[in-house]
N, C-alpha and C positions, 0 to 999 in steps of 0.2 A: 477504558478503565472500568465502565459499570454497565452491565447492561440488566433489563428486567425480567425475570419470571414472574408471570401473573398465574396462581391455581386458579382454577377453575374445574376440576375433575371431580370435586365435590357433588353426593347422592339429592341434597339438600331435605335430607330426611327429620330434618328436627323443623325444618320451615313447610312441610308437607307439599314444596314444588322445585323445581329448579330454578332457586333463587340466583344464578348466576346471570342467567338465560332470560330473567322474565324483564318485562319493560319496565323501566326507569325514566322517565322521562321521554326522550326521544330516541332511545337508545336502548339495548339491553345490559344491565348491571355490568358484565365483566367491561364492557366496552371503555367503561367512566375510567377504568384505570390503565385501558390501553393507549385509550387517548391524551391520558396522560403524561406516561412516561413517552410516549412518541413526540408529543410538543414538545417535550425538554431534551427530544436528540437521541434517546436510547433504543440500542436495539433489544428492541421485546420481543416476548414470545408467551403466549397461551398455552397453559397447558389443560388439555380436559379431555373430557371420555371419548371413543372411538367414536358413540353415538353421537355425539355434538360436533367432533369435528369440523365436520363440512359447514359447519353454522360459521364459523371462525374463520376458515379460509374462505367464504365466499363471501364476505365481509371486507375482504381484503386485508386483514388480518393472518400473523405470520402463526399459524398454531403445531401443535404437536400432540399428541397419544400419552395422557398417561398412564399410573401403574395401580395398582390395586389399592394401593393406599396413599395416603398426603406424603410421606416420605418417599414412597417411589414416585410419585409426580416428580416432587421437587428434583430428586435426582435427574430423573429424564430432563428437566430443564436446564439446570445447572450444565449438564453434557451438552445440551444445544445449544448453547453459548460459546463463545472465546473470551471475554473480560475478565479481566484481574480479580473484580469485585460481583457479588451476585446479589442484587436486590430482592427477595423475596417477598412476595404481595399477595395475599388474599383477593380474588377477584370479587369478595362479598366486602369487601372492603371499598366504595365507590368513593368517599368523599378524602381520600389523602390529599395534603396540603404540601407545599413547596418547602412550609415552613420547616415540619414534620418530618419531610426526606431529608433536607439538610443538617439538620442534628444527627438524624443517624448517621449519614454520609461522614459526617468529619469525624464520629465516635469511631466510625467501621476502619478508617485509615489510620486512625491515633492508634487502636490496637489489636487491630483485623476481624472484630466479629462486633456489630453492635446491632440493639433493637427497640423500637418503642414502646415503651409500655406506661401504666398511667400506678399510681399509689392506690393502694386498695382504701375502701372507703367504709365498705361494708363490714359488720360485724360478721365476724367469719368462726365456725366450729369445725373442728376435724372427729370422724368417729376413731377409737377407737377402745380396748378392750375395756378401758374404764369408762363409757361412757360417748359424752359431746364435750371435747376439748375446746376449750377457745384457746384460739391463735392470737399473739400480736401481730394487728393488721399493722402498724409501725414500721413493718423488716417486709411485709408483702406485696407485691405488685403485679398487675393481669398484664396481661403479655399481648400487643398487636403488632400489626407489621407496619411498616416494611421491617425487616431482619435483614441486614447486610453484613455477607461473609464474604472473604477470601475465598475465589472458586478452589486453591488449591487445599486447602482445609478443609471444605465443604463435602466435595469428592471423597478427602481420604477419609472422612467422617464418616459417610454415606458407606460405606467399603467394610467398615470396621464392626459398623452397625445395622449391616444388612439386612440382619433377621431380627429386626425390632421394629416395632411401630410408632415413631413420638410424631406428636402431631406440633410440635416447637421445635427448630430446624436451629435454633439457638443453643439447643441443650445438647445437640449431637457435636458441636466443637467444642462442647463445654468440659463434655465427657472423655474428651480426649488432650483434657490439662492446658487447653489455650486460653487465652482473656477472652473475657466477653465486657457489654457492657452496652448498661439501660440506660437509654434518655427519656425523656418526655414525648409522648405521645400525644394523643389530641381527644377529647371523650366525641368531639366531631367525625374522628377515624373508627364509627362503631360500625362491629360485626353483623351485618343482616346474618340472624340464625333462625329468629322464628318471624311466624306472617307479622307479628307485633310491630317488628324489627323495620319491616319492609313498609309497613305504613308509617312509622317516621322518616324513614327515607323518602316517601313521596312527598311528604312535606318540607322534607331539606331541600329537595331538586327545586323545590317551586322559589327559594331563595335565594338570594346576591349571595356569593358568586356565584352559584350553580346555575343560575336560571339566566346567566348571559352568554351571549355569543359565543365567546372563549372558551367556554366550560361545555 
């Protein structure tokens, strides 16, 4: 019924390394969240640059070739699967929680596309012609993954929107008049984007549960 696409085909140009790639613990970053959805039964799949490849299948890890951008990744993955349901994962995303999938999971079956995301918190402005708009953070919320869609949505999404770039895989069945729908996310499910990023993650790894056997 579900199986996982983890990206990974990411430049990691705003982290100045390949933050997928670099060590995490005992491990490198994507690894945290293939090991994950593998313990809970799913068939996964990596998707990332030609150049990395071989890093992934020699791992024993099931990987694949993405495309020039996060949307043709995700595609490529989404085709490499058979499931009903498409779990979509950031592979900079190492710390997802059981809790965290199953919210989306029962969002994504109630009405075929759902995603975590967290309430905005921050004072936010928008530019435009008159200036620095402030927004009501109230109605606003940042967007992480997992995203879980109906592969058959997904696909014709993918199809429709082939010559666009979104990097939210949410907003392409959105665009196309179907339900979507936000749960609760986890501020523990944060995005390594810059080195910042990646030195609090060395310090989450060194923490229960991370730092046990299981994990």
């Amino acid at each position: 019924m579900f199986a996982a696409v983890i990206l990974a085909a990411g430049s990691g140009s705003r982290a100045g390394f390949d933050k997928c790639f670099e060590q995490l613990g005992d491990k490198p970053v994507w690894r945290w969240s293939y090991d994950f959805f593998s313990w809970l039964g799913y068939d996964t799949v990596v998707v990332t640059s030609s150049e990395r490849l071989k890093l992934v299948t020699e791992a024993g890890a099931r990987g694949i070739p993405g495309g020039e951008t996060r949307q043709q990744s995700c595609r490529q993955g989404a085709l490499a699967v058979g499931s009903e349901y498409v779990i979509i994962h950031d592979a900079a995303r190492p710390f997802l929680t059981a809790e965290v999938l199953d919210r989306v999971k029962e969002a994504a079956v109630r009405v075929g596309a759902a995603a975590a995301s967290l309430p905005m918190t921050d004072t936010v402005r928008m530019s435009d012609e008159g200036g620095w708009r402030l927004l009501d953070r109230s109605v606003l919320r940042t967007m992480q993954t997992p995203q879980i869609i109906r592969r058959d949505w997904l696909l014709e999404a993918h199809s429709h929107f082939a010559d666009e770039s979104l990097t939210d895989d949410i907003e392409l069945v959105a665009r196309m008049g179907r339900p979507i729908e936000l749960v609760d996310g986890s501020p523990s499910n944060f995005k390594i984007t810059y080195a910042e990023d990646f030195e609090t993650a060395r310090k989450v790894v060194n923490m229960p549960p991370w730092n046990s056997e299981l994990a």
